[in-house]
C-alpha positions in Angstrom: 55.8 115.3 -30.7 55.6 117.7 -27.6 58.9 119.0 -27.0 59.3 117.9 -23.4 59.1 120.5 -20.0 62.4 121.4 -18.4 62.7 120.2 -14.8 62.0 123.7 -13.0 65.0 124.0 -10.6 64.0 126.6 -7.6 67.2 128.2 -5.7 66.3 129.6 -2.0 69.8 132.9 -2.2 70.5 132.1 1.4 72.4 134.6 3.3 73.4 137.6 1.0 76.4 138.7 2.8 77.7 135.1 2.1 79.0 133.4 -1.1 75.5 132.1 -2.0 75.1 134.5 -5.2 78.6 134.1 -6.3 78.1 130.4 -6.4 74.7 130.4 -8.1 76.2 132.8 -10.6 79.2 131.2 -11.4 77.1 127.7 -12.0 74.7 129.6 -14.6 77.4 131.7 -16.2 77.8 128.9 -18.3 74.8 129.1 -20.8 74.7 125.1 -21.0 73.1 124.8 -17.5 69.8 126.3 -19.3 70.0 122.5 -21.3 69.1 120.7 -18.7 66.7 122.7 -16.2 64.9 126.1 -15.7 66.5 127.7 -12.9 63.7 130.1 -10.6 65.7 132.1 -8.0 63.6 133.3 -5.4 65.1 136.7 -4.2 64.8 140.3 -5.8 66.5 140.7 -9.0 67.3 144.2 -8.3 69.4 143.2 -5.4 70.7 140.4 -7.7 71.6 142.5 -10.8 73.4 144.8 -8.0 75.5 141.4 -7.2 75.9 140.5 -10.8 77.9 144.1 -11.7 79.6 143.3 -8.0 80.9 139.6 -9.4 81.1 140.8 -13.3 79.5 138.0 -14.1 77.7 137.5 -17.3 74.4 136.3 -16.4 70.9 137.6 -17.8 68.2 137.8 -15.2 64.6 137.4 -15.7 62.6 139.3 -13.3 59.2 138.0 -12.5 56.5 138.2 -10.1 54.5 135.1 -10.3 55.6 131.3 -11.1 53.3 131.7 -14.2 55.8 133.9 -15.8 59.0 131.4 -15.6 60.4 131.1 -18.8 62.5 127.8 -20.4 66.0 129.2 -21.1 66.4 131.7 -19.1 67.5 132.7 -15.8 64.5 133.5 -13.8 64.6 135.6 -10.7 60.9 135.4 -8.7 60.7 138.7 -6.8 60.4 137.5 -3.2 60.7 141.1 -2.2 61.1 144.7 -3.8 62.0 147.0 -1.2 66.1 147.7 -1.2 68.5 145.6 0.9 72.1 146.6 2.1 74.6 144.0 1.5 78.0 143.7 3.6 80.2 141.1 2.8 80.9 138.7 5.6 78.7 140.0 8.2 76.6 138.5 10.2 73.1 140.5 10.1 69.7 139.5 11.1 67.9 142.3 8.7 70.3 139.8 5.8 68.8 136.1 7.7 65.2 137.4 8.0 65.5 137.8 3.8 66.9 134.3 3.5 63.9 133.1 5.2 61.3 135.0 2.9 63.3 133.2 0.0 63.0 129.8 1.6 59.3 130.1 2.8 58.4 131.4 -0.6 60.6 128.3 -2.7 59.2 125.5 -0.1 56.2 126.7 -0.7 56.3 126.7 -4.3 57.9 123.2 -4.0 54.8 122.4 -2.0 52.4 123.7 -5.5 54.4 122.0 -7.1 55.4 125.2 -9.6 59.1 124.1 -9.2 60.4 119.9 -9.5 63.0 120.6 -7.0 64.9 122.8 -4.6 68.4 123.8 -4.1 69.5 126.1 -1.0 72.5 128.0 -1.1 73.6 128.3 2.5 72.5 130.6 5.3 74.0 131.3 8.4 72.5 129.5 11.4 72.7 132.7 13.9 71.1 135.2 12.1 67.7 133.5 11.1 66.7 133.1 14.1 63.7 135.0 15.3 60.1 134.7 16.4 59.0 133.0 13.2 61.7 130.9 12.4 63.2 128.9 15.5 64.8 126.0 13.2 69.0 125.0 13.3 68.7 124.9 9.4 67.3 124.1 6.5 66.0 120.5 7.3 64.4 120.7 10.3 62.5 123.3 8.4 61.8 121.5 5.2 61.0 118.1 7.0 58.0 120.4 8.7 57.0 121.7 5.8 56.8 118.7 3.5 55.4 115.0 4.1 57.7 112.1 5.2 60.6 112.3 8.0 63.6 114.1 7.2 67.5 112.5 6.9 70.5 114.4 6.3 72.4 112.3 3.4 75.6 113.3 2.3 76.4 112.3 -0.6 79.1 112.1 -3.7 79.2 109.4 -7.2 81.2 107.2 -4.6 80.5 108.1 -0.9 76.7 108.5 0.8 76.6 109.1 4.1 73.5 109.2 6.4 72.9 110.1 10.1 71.3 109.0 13.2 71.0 112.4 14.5 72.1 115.9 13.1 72.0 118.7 14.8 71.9 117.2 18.2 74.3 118.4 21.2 77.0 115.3 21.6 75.9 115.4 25.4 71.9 114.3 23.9 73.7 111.8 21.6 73.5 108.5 23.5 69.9 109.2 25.2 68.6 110.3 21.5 69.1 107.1 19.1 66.5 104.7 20.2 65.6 101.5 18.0 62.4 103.5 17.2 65.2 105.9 15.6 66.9 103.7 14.1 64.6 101.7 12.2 63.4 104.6 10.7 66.7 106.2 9.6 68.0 102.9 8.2 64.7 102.4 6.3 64.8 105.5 5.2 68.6 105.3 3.5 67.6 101.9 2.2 64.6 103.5 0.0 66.3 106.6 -0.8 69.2 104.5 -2.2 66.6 102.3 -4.3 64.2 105.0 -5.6 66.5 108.0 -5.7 69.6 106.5 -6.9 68.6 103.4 -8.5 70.6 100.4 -6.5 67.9 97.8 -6.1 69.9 95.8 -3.5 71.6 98.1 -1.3 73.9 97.6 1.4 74.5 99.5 4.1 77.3 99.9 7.1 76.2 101.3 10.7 79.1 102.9 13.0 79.2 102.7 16.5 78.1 105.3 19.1 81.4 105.1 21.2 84.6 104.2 20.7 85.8 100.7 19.3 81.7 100.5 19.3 82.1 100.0 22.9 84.4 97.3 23.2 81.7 94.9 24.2 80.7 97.3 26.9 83.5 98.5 28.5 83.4 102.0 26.8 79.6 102.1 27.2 76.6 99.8 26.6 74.9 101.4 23.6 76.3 99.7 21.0 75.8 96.0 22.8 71.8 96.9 24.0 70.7 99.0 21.4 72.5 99.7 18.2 73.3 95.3 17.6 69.9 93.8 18.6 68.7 96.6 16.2 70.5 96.0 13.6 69.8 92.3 13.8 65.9 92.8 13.7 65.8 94.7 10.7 68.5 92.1 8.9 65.6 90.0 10.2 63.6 92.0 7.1 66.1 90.7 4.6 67.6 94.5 4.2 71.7 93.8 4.3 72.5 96.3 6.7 75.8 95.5 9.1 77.4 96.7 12.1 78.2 98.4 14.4 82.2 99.1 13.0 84.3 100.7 14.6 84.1 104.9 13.1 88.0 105.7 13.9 89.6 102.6 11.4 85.8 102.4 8.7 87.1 105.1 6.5 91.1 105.2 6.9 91.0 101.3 5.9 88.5 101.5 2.7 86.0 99.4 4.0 83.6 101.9 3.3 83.8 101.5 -0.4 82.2 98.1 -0.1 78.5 99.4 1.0 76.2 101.5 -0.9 76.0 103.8 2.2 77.5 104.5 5.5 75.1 105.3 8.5 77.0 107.7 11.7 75.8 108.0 14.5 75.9 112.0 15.0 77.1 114.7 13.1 80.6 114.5 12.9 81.2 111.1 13.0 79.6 110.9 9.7 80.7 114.6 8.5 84.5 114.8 9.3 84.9 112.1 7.2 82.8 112.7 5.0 84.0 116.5 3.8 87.9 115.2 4.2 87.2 112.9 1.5 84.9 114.9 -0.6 85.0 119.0 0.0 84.0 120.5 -3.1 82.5 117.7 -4.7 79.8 116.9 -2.1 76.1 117.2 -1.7 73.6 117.3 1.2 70.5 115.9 0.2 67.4 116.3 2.5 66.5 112.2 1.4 63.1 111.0 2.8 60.7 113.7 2.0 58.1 113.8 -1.1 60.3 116.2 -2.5 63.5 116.7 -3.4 65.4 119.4 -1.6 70.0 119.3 -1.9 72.5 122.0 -0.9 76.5 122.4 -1.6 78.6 120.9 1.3 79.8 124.4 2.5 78.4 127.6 4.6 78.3 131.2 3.8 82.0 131.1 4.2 81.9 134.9 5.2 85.6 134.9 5.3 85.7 135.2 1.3 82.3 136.5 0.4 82.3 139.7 -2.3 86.2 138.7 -3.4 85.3 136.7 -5.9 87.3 133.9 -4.4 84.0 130.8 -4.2 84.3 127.6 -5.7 81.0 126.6 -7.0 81.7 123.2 -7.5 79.6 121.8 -4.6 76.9 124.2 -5.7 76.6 122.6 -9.3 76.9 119.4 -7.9 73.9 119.6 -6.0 72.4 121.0 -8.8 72.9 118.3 -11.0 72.5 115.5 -8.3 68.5 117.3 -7.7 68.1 117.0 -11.3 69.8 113.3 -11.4 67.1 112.2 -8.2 63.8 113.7 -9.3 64.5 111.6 -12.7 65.5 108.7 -10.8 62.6 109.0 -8.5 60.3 109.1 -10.8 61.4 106.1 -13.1 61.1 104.3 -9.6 57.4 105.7 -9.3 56.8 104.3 -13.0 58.4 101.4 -12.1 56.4 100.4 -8.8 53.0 101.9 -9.2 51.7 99.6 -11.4 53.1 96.2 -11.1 51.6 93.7 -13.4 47.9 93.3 -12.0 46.5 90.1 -11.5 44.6 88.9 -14.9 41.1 88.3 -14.1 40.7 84.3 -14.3 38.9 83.6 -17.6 36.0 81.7 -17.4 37.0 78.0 -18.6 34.9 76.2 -21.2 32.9 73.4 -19.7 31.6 72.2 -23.0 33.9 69.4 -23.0 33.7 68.7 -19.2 33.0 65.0 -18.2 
């Protein structure tokens, strides 16, 4: 019997004066990670094996040049780039973001061949990759460009899944921003991802207000009552059990968010706040609605503690194993649906005994 493939797990370094290679390390120090995927950092691995004396971590690195040369059971580092790069902890450096860049572009596209199953990003910082080629706030406006389908930022834990309306959006754009176009498809898009990606066949799902108390029938503004409710009733209308709007200030302090399979915010910290107060260190952000699976760890660079050995990798091994989890999930679900039992061709009946 073929033994079977590892899922190939690409890693994009992010920003190198952040904790991004502490965190990667410390989640492959442990030799049992190489059980359940083959990990492909894209990066140099003479900058890496730099790092690795830096963190005295015991890690073996595979230097290669081309995705034919990844190796099962081992630590693979896809040269991205050769040339020498100076590192400073916990400063923000454009030379450092334009790098973090060449290591996304070159694991997105990679994703894109297909010569990895997934993609994990360690973090970058938003400032410094900005330039002439790259004019994204992050990873996912990125990533929903480069791959097919439309982008959602899902946060998500065992327990807890949070989705949004709209991400990185200025709160002043908010109101004007969600439309019932926008809804529709965020909703829609939660309700799949929580059926093919995580397995729950009947999901349901709680919507939060815009404003306060959801607008108090209007008097704190009209969004909720002319937009967010008749919304939320048409695609009920579909026989998805979606509810709302609640009330964000009293949804998560009184545990009625442990009664749906996901929670939908309206903008980024509605959802977030929450969201990170409950689960820091255990949380994921999963790019869900794309044809491929792309998650990150819960945290920045955190350039306050970068190069003193000080990261938690928790959320980093997390969203490994939660990539790993959703590409097998995903494509049971593919098994699953792609071939429903066909209609049988109607035998011809025997008219021998016909009247």
């Amino acid at each position: 019997m073929k033994k079977e493939q590892k899922i190939r797990l690409g890693i994009s370094i992010g920003d190198l004066n952040g904790i991004g290679s502490e965190v990667i390390f410390k989640t492959f120090e442990d030799s049992r990670m190489l059980d359940f995927c083959t990990p492909v950092i894209f990066a140099s691995v003479k900058v890496l094996s730099f790092l690795k004396k830096q963190y005295k971590v015991n890690v073996n690195l595979h230097g290669i040049d081309k995705a034919s040369q990844i190796l099962d059971g081992k630590i693979n580092v896809l040269n991205v780039w050769k040339e020498p790069l100076d590192i400073s902890f916990g400063k923000e450096d454009e030379k450092v973001g334009s790098y973090a860049i060449k290591s996304l572009k070159a694991a997105t596209q990679a994703l894109k061949n297909s010569e990895i199953d997934v993609l994990v990003t360690a973090p970058i910082n938003k400032h410094s990759i900005q330039s002439n080629e790259f004019k994204f706030p992050g990873h996912t406006d990125y990533l929903n460009q480069e791959l097919q389908g439309n982008s959602l930022m899902f946060m998500i834990t065992d327990d807890l899944k949070v989705g949004l309306l709209t991400d990185h959006v200025a709160v002043k754009d908010i109101a004007n921003t969600i439309t019932p176009e926008l809804i529709q498809q965020k909703v829609n898009t939660i309700h799949l991802a929580l059926q093919q990606d995580f397995g729950i066949s009947k999901p349901k799902i709680a919507v939060l207000g815009i404003n306060p108390h959801s607008g108090d029938n209007g008097v704190i503004g009209k969004e909720d009552e002319e937009i967010l409710k008749p919304t939320i009733k048409t695609i009920q209308d579909t026989g998805k059990l979606v509810y709302g709007p609640y009330s964000a200030d009293s949804f998560f302090g009184s545990d009625a968010y442990k009664t749906f399979d996901a929670i939908v915010a309206s903008y980024h910290d509605q959802g977030l706040i929450p969201f990170k107060t409950l689960s820091f260190g255990k949380g994921v952000n999963y790019t869900a609605g794309l044809n491929k699976v792309r998650t990150s760890p819960d945290h920045g660079t955190a350039f306050e503690i970068a190069g003193k050995n000080k990261a938690d990798h928790s959320s980093f091994k997390e969203a490994v194993f939660a990539a790993l989890k959703i590409f097998k999930n995903r494509n049971e679900y593919s098994e699953l649906t792609k071939n429903p039992l066909k209609k049988q061709p109607r035998k011809p009946q025997n008219k021998g005994n016909s009247q």
